[in-house]
C-alpha positions as CSV (number, residue, x, y, z in Angstrom):
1,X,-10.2,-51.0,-40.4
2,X,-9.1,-47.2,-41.3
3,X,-12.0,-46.3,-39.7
4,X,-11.7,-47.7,-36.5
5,X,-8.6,-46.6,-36.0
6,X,-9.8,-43.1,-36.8
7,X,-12.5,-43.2,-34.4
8,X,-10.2,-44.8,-31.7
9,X,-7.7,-41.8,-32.0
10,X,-10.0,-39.5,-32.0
11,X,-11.2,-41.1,-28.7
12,X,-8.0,-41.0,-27.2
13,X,-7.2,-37.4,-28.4
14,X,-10.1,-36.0,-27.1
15,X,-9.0,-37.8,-23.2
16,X,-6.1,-36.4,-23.5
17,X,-7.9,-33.0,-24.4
18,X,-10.2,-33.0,-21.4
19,X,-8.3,-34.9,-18.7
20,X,-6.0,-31.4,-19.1
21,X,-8.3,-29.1,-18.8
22,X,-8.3,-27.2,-15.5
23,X,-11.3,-26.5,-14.3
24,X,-9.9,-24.1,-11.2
25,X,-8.2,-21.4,-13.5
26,X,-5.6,-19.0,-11.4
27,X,-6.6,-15.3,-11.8
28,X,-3.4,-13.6,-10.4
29,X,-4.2,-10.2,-8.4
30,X,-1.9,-8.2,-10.6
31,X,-0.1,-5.4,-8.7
32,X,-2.1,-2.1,-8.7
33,X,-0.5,1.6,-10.5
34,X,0.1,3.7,-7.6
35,X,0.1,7.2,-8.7
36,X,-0.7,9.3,-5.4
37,X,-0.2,9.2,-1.8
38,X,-2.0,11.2,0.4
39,X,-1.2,11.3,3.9
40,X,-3.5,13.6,6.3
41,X,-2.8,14.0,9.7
42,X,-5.9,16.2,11.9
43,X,-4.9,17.6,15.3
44,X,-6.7,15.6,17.8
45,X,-9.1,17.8,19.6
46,X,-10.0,19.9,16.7
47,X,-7.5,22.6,17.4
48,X,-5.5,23.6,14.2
49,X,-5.5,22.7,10.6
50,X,-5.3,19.8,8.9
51,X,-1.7,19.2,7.4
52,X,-1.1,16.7,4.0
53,X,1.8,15.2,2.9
54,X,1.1,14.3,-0.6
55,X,3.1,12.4,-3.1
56,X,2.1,12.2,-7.2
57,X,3.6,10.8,-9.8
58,X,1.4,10.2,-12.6
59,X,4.5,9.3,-15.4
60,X,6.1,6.3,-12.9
61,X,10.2,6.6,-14.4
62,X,9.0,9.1,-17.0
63,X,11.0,12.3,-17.6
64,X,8.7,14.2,-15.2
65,X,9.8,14.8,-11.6
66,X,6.8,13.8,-9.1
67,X,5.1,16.6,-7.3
68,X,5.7,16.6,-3.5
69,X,3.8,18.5,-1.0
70,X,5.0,18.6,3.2
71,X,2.7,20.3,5.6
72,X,4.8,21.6,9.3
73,X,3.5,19.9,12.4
74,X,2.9,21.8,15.4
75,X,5.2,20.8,18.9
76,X,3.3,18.4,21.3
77,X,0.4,17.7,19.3
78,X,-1.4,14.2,18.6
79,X,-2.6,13.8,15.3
80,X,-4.9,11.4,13.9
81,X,-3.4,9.9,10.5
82,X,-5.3,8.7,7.3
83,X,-3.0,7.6,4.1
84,X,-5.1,7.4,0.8
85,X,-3.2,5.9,-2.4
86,X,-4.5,6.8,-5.5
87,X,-4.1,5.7,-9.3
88,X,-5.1,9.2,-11.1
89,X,-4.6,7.7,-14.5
90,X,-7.9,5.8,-13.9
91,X,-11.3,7.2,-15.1
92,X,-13.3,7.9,-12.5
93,X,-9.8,8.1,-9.8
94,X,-9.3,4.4,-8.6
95,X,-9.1,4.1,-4.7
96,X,-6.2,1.3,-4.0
97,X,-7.1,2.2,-0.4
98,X,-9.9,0.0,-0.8
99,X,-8.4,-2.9,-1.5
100,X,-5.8,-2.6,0.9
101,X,-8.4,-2.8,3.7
102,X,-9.8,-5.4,1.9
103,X,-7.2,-7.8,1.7
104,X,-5.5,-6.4,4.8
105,X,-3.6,-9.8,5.6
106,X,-1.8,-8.8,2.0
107,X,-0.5,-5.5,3.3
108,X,1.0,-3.5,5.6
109,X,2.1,0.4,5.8
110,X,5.3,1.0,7.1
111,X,6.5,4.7,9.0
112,X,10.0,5.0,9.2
113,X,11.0,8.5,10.9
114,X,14.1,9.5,11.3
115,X,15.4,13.2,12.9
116,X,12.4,14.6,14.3
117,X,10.7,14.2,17.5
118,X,7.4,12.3,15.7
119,X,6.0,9.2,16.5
120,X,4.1,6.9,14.7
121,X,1.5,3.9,16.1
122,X,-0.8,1.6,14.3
123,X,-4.6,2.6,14.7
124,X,-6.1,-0.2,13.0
125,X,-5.1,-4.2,12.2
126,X,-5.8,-6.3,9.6
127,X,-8.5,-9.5,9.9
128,X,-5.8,-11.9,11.7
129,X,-5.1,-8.6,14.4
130,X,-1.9,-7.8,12.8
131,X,-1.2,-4.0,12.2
132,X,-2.2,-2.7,8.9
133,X,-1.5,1.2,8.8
134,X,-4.1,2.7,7.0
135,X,-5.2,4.6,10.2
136,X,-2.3,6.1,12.4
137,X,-1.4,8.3,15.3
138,X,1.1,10.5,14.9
139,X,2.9,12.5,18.2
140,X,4.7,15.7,18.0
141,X,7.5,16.5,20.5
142,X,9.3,19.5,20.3
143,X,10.2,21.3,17.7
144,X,12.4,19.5,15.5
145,X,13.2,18.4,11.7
146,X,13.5,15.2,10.0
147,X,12.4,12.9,6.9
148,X,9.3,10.5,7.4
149,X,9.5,7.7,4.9
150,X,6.1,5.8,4.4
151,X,6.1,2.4,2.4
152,X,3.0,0.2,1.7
153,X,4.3,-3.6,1.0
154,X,2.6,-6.3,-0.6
155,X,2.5,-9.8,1.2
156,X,4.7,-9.3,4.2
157,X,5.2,-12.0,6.7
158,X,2.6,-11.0,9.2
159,X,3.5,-11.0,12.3
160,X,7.1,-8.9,11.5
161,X,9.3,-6.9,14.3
162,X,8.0,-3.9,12.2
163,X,10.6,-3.1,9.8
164,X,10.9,-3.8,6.2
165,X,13.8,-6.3,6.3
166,X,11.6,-8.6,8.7
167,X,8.2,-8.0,6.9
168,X,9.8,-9.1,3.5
169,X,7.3,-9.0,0.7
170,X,7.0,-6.4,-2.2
171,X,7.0,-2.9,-2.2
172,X,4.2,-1.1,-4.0
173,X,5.4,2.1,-3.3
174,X,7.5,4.1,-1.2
175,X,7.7,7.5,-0.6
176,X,10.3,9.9,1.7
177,X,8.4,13.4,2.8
178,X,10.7,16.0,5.1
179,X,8.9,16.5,8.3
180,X,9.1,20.1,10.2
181,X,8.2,20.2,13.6
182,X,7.4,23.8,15.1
């Protein structure tokens, strides 16, 4: 009679075991290390230099201050605008870029000007046709100076009036670059 009982709650045990087991498992997509961004704006037309607006901070809230390089835009100029963002503690360099093209209904880069005579609009869209902001152009009026603040957020309500308070979601990181115009 021990022995039947033994057998019969083992039998139930191993139910219990199985009917429990997911067979689906949930791999989250953890949030990437963003340790550079690189924002490069060419004069349309080929006339003039290239000018970068670079952001990197490869210690996060570490003691070091991040390094921040502003390039001066030329007065009634279009520009063509790429934004790369990097994490340089990777070996080889990982591209986040990628993946934020990838999953472009997850993101959305956000300009936010303020003081100069720039202006910003969306070149390309994600795979629903709502703005993504990996590719931009980027219009000079006169000369002028102000602070361009670029921030990439993760799962924003798509579509969103275009600021951040509408878009919701997560920031993944934000940067604030002073812009000349001359």
């Amino acid at each position: 009679m021990q022995f039947i009982k033994s057998i019969l709650l083992i039998f139930i045990l191993s139910i219990g075991f199985f009917s429990c087991n997911d067979d689906d498992p949930t791999i989250p997509n953890e949030e990437e290390l963003i340790t550079t961004v690189i924002y490069t704006l060419t004069p349309v037309g080929g006339v003039g230099d290239d000018v970068v607006f670079s952001f990197q901070d490869l210690d996060g809230d570490g003691p070091s201050v991040p390094v921040i390089e502003e390039g001066t835009l030329a007065a009634n100029t279009t520009y063509t605008g790429t934004i790369k963002f990097l994490n340089e503690l990777e070996t080889p360099v990982e591209d986040i870029t990628t993946e934020v093209i990838e999953e472009g209904y997850e993101h959305q880069v956000f300009y936010i000007q303020t003081g100069s005579s720039a202006s910003i609009a969306y070149d390309d869209e994600d795979d629903n046709g709502y703005p993504l902001g990996v590719y931009t152009t980027l219009e000079t009026g006169d000369a002028s100076t102000g602070t361009l603040i670029i921030t990439l957020r993760h799962e924003p309500k798509k579509p969103n009036n275009g600021t951040l308070t509408d878009a919701g979601g997560e920031t993944d990181v934000q940067v604030t670059f002073d812009i000349t115009i001359q």
